[in-house]
C-alpha positions as CSV (number, residue, x, y, z in Angstrom):
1,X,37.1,4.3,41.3
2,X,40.0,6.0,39.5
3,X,40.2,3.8,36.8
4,X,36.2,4.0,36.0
5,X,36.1,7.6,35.9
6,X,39.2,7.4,33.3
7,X,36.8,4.7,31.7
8,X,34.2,6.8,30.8
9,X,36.5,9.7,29.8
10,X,38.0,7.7,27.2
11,X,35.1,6.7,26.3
12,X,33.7,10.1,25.7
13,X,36.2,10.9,24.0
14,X,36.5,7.8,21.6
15,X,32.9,9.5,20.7
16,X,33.7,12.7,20.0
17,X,36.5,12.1,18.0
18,X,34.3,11.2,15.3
19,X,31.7,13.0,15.5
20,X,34.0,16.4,15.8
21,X,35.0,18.7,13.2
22,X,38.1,19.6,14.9
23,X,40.9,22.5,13.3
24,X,41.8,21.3,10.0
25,X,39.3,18.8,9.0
26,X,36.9,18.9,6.0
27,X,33.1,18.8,6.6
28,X,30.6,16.3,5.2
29,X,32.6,14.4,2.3
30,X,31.1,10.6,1.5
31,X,33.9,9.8,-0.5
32,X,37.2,9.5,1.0
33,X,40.1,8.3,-1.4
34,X,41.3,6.3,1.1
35,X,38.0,4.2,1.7
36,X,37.3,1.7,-1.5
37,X,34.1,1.0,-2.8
38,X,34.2,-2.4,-1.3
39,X,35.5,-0.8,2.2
40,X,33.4,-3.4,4.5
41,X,32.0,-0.6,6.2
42,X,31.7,2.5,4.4
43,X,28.3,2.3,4.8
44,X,28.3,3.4,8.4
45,X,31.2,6.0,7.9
46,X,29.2,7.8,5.0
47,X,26.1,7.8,7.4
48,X,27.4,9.6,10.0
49,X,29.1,11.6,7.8
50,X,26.1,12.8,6.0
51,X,24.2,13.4,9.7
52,X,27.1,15.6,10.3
53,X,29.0,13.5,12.9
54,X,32.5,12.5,11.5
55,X,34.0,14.5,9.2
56,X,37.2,13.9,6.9
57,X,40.9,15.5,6.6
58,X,41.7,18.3,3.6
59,X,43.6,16.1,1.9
60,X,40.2,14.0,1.4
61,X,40.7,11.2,3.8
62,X,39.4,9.4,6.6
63,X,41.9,7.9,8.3
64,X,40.1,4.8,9.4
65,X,43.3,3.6,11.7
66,X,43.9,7.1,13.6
67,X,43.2,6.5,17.0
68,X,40.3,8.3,18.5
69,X,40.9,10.9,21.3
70,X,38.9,11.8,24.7
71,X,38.8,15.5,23.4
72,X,36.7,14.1,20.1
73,X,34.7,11.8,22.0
74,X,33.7,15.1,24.0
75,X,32.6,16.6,20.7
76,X,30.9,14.1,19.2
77,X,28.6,13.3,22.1
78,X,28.1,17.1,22.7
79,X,27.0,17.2,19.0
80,X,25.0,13.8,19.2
81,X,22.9,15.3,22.0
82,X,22.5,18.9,20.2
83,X,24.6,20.3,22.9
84,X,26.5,23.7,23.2
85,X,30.0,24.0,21.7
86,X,30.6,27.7,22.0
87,X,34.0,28.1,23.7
88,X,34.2,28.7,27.2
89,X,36.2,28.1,30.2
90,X,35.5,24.5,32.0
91,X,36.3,22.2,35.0
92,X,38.8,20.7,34.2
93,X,42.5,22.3,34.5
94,X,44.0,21.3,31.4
95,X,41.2,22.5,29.3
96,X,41.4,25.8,28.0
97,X,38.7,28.4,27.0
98,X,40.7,28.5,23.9
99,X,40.6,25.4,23.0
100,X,38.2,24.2,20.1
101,X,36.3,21.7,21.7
102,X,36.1,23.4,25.0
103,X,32.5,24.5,25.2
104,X,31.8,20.8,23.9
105,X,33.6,19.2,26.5
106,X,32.0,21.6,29.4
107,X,28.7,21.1,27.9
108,X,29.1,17.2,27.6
109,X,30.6,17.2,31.5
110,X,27.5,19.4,32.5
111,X,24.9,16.8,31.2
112,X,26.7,13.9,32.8
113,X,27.9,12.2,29.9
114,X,32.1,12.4,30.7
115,X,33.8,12.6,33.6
116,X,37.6,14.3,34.6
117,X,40.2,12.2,36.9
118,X,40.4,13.2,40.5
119,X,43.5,15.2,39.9
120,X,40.8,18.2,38.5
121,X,42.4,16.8,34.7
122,X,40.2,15.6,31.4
123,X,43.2,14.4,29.6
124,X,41.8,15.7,26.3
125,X,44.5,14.0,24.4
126,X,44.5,10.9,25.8
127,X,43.1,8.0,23.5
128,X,40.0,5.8,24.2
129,X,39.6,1.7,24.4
130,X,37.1,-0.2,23.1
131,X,36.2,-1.0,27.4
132,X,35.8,3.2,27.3
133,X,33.3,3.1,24.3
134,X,31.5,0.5,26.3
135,X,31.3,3.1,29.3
136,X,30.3,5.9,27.1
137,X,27.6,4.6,24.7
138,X,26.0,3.0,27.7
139,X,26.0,5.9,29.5
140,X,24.9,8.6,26.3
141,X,22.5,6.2,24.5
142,X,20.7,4.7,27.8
143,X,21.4,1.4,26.8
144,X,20.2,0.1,30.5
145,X,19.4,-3.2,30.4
146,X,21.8,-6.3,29.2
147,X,21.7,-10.0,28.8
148,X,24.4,-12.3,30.5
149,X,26.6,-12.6,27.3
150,X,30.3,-13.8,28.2
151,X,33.9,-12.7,26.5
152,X,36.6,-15.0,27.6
153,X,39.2,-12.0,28.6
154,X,36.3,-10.3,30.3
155,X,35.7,-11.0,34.2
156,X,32.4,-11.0,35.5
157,X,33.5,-9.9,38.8
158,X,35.1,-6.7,37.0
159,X,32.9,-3.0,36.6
160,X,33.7,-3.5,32.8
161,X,31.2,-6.3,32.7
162,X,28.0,-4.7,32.5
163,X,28.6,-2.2,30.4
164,X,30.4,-4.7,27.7
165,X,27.1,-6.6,27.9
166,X,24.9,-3.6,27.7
167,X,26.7,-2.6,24.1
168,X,26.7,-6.5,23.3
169,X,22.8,-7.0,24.1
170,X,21.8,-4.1,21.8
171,X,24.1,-5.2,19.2
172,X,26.7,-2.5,19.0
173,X,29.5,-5.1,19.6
174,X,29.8,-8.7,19.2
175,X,33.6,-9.0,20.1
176,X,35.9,-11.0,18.2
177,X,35.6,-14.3,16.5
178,X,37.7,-16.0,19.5
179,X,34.8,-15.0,21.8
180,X,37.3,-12.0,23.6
181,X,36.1,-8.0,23.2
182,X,39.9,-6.9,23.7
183,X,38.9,-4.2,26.6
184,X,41.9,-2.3,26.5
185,X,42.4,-2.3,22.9
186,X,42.2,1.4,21.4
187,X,39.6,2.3,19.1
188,X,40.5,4.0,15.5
189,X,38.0,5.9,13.3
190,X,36.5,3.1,11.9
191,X,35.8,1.3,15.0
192,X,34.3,4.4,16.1
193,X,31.7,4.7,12.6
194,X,30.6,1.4,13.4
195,X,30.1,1.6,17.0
196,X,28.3,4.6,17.1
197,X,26.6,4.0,13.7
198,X,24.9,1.2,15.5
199,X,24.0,3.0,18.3
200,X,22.1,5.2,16.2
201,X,20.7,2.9,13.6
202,X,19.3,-0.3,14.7
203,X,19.4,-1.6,11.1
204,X,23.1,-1.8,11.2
205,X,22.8,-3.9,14.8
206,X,24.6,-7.7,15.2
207,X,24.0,-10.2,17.0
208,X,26.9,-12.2,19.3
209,X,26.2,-16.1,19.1
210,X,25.3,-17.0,22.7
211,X,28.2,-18.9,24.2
212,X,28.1,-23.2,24.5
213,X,27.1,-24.0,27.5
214,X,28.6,-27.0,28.3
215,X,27.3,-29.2,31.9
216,X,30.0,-30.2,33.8
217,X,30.4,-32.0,37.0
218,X,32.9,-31.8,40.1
219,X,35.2,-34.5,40.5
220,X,37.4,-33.1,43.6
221,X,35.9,-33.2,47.2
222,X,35.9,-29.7,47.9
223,X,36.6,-27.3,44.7
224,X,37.1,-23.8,45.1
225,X,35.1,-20.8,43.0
226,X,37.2,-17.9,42.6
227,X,36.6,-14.1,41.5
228,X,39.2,-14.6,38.3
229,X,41.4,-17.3,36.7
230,X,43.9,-18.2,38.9
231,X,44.3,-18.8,43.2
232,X,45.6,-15.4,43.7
233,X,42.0,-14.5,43.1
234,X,39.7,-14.3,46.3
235,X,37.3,-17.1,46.6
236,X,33.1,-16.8,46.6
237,X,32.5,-20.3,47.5
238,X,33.0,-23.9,47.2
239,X,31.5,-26.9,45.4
240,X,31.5,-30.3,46.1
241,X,32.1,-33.7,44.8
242,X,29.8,-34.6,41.8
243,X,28.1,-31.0,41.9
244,X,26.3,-30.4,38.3
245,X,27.7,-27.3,37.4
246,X,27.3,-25.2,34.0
247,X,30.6,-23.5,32.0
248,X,30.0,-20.3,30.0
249,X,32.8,-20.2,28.6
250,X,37.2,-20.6,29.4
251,X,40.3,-19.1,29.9
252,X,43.5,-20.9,29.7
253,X,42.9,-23.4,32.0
254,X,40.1,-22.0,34.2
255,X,36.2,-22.1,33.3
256,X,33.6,-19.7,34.5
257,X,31.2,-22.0,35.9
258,X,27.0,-21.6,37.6
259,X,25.7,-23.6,39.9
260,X,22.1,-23.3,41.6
261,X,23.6,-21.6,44.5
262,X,27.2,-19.6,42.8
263,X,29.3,-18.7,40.0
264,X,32.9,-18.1,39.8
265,X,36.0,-19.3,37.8
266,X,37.1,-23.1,38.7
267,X,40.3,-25.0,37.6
268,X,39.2,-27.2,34.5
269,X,41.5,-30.1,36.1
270,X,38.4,-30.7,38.7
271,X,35.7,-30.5,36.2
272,X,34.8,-33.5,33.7
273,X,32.0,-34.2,31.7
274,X,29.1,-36.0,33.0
275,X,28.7,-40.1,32.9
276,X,25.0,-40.2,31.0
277,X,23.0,-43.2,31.9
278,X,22.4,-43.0,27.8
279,X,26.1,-43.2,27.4
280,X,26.7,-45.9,24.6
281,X,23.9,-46.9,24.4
282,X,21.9,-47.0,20.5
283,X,18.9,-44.9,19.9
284,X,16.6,-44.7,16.5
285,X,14.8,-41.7,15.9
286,X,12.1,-41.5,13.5
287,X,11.2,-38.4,11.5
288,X,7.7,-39.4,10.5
289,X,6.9,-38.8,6.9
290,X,9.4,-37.8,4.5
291,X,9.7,-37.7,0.9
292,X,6.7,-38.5,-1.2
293,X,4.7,-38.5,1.6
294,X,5.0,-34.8,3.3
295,X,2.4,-35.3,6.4
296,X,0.2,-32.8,7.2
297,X,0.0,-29.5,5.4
298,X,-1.4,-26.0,7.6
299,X,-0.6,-22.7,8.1
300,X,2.4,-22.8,5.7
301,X,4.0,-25.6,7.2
302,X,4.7,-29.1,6.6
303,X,5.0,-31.8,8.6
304,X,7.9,-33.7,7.1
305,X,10.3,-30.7,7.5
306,X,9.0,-29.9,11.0
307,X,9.9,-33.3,11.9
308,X,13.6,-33.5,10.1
309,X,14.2,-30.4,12.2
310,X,13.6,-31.4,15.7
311,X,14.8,-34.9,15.2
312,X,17.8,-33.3,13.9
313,X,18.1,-31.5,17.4
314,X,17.6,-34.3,19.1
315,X,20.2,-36.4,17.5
316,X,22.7,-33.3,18.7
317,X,21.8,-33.7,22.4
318,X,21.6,-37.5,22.9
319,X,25.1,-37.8,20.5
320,X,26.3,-34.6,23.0
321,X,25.2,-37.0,26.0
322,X,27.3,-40.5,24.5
323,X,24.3,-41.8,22.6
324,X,24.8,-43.6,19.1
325,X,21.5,-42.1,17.1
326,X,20.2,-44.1,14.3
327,X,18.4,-42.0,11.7
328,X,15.3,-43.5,10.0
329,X,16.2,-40.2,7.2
330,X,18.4,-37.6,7.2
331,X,16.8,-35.4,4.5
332,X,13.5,-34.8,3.0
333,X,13.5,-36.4,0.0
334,X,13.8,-39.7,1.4
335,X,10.8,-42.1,2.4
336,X,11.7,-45.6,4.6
337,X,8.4,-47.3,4.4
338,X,7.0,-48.0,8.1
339,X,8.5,-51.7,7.9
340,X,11.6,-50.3,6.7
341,X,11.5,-48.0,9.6
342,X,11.2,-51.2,12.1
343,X,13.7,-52.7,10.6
344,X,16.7,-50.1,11.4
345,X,15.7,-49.8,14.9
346,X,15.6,-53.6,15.0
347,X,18.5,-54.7,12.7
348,X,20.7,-51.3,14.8
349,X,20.0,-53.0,18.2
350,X,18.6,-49.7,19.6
351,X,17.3,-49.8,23.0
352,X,14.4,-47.1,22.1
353,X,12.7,-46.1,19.4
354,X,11.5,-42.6,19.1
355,X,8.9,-41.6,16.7
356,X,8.6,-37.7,15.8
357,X,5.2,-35.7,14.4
358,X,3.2,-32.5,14.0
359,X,-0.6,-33.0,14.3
360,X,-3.3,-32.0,11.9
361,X,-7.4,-31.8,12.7
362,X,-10.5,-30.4,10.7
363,X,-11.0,-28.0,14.0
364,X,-8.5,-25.6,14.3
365,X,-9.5,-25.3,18.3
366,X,-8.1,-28.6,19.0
367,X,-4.3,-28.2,20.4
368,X,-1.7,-29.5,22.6
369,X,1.0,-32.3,22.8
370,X,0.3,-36.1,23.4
371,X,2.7,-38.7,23.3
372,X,1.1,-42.5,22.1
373,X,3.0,-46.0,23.4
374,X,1.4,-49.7,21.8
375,X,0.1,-52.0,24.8
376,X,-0.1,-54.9,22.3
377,X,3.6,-54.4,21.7
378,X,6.2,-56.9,22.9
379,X,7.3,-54.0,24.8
380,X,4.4,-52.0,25.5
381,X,4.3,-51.5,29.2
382,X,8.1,-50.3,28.7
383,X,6.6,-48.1,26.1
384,X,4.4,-46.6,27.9
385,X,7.3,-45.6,30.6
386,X,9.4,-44.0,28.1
387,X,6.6,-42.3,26.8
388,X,5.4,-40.9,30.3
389,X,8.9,-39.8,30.8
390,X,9.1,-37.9,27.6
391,X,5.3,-36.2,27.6
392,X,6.3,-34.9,31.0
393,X,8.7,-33.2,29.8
394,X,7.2,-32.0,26.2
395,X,4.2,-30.1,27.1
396,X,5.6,-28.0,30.6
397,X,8.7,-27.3,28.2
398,X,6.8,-25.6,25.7
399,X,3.9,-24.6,27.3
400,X,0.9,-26.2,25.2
401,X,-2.0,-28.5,26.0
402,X,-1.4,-31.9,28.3
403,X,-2.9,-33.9,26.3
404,X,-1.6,-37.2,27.7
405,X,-0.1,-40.5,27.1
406,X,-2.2,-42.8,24.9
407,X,-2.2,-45.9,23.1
408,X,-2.2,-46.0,19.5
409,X,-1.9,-47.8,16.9
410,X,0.2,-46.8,14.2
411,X,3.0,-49.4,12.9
412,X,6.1,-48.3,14.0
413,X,5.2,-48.7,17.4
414,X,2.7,-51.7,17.0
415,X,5.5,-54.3,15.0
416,X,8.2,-52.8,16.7
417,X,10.1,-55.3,19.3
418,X,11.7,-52.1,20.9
419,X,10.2,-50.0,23.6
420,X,8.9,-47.2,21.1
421,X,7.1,-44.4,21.1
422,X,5.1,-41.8,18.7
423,X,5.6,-38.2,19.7
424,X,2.6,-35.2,18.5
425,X,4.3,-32.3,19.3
426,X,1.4,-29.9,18.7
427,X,-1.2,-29.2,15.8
428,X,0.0,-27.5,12.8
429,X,-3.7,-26.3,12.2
430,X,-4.1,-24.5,15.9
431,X,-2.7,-21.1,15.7
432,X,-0.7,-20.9,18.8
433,X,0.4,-24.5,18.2
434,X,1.8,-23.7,14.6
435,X,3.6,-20.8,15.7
436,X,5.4,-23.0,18.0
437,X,6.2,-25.5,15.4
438,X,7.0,-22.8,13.4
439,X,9.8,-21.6,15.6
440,X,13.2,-22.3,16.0
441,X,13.6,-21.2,19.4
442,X,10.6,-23.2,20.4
443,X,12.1,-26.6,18.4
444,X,15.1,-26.9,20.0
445,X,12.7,-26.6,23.8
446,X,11.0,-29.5,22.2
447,X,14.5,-31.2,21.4
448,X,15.9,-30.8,24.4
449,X,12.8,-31.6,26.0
450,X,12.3,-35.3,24.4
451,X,15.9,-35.9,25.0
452,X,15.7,-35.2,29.0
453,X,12.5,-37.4,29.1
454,X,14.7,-40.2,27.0
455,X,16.9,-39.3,29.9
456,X,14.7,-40.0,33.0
457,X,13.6,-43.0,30.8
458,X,17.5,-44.6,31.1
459,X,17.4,-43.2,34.5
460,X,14.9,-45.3,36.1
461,X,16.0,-48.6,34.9
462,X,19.1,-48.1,36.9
């Protein structure tokens, strides 16, 4: 409990330090000679100094390196929140009346935003960590919700976890290209103009890139989940032989795994990728259109491009899963004429042959997802099989219209001596459908999607 009340200090502090206008500093000044014109981030440092929250040294600098202190976090948050900073005596007993930023720290310490240590101390010149700021803006901007983002040198079992996220799901931090935050790292001036700039402005917001997830399985008969990276760490459960588990991300030689029933850090050494039942085998997949020929054309899409994209998604998951993928086209100026189309699946030796389009129809009400198969094909009943699997799959993963397996009977199922399949993924011309098509979020459900059902295809001809 200690060490989280000393959290938020710093924190508070870190704040204030910027935002103060301690003894001997110059107000408002936008142009410090020590920040260039092409300073990454003088942007943020010139807002809040024109809102009156940082403010620059008489010699006309900035100091973006000086470490930030709990007494100017104090400030800054008192003056944030249009709080009192009339001098006056306060709780803490190494605070003075006299001291400049005393009514600022009282005031800040009245509303709940800082906190002293339990020995009746603030510690005003102690400095703050970037695991501090993540306490503090939390805390002073109401930043109450997070997603489950994951830093590799930050536990989830630890109290520094939520707030970390918190920051990191409103995009005031997005860590460090490595994937770590450095928690106890100690903030300088300019971390500070960025961190709070963002706080205040959501036009100067990131975004972290969601960590891989990567599916692993068990391979020892009984494997321990622990509360950190190594045994000394106290165990919150247990996992079995060939248990499907998920890894969010590493450290060193430990993963931070999920399961359907825990979570915890696992040695990698009993973890191994899974055995697909696509492994090795050879897969075509068909982008319909391309070229000269761009498919349908509605609400500002076009089919040809809808169908390079999730093909192009698809091809990442099966390869991801062992799969050789044979592309039909790769871009969209090309156009393999339906025999040609055959042909590579044939000539390639695929096992499957998946065939990938965006519906079109004169009334816009008409909507949903069907998947067509060839009974006249040498491997039509197959066909049909694969395509059950895969239309399963589609429609409850993107939440349109069942409309079915059918037969049909376009060419590159009809001639094909293959088990193949023609996938309508929605109608461009239905609103809700086009958005979806539109989407990328919603592309890579339909991916991932057609791959599982290519899955459960292989699956249940084992």
């Amino acid at each position: 409990m200690k060490k989280f009340v000393g959290f938020m200090l710093v924190f508070v502090v870190f704040v204030a330090t910027l935002m103060s206008g301690s003894p001997g500093m110059v107000s408002a000044n936008s142009s410090f000679k020590d920040i260039s014109s092409s300073y990454p981030y003088k942007e943020q440092i010139n807002y809040l100094v024109n809102k009156e929250i940082i403010n620059g040294y008489p010699d006309n600098t900035f100091r973006p390196d000086e470490k930030v202190t709990r007494r100017e976090a104090a400030v800054m948050v008192s003056r944030a929140k249009g709080l009192s900073g009339t001098k006056r005596s306060t709780s803490f007993s190494d605070v003075s009346s006299k001291d400049y930023a005393s009514g600022y720290i009282q005031s800040a310490f009245e509303a709940g935003y800082i906190n002293g240590y339990s020995d009746g101390t603030y510690r005003p010149d102690a400095t703050m960590s970037r695991v501090e700021m993540a306490y503090l803006l939390s805390q002073v901007f109401g930043f109450n919700t997070y997603d489950k983002y994951y830093y590799s040198d930050v536990n989830p079992f630890t109290k520094s976890y939520h707030p970390i996220n918190k920051i990191t799901a409103h995009g005031i931090s997005e860590g460090y290209p490595d994937n770590t935050f450095k928690p106890t790292k100690d903030m300088n001036r300019t971390e500070f103009a960025i961190f709070v700039a963002r706080s205040l402005e959501p036009t100067y917001r990131v975004t972290k890139k969601e960590n891989t997830v990567l599916e692993r399985v068990v391979t020892a008969d009984v494997l321990n989940v622990r509360k950190g990276p190594g045994t000394s760490y106290s165990k919150v459960g247990s996992l079995t032989r060939g248990t499907q588990t998920y890894v969010q991300f590493t450290a060193n030689d430990w993963a931070y795994v999920k399961t359907s029933s825990t979570q915890g850090y696992v040695h990698q050494a009993y973890i191994a990728k899974p055995v697909s039942a696509i492994s090795g085998s050879i897969i075509t997949i068909d982008p319909g259109h391309g070229g000269k020929d761009p498919g349908a054309i509605a609400n500002g899409l076009v089919e040809k491009e809808i169908n390079l994209a999730v093909s192009k998604k698809l091809q990442k998951h099966l390869e991801a899963a062992g799969a050789k993928v044979v592309m039909t086209r790769t871009d969209n100026d090309t156009y393999p004429s339906l025999s040609d189309r055959v042909k590579i699946a044939e000539n390639s030796n695929s096992t499957v042959f998946v065939s990938i389009h965006a519906n079109k129809f004169s009334d816009k009400a008409a909507h949903g997802t069907e998947t067509y198969y060839n009974y006249t094909a040498p491997q039509g009943e197959e066909g049909k099989k694969l395509a059950t699997f895969i239309q399963n799959r589609l429609y409850k993963a993107i939440d349109t219209y069942n409309r079915g397996v059918k037969h049909g009977n376009f060419h590159v199922i009809r001639e094909n001596t293959i088990p193949g399949v023609l996938v309508e993924l929605g109608f461009m011309t239905n609103p809700e459908d086009a958005k979806k098509l539109a989407s990328n979020t919603y592309r890579e459900l339909m991916a991932k999607a057609i791959y599982q059902g290519i899955v459960d295809y292989y699956n249940s001809k084992k």
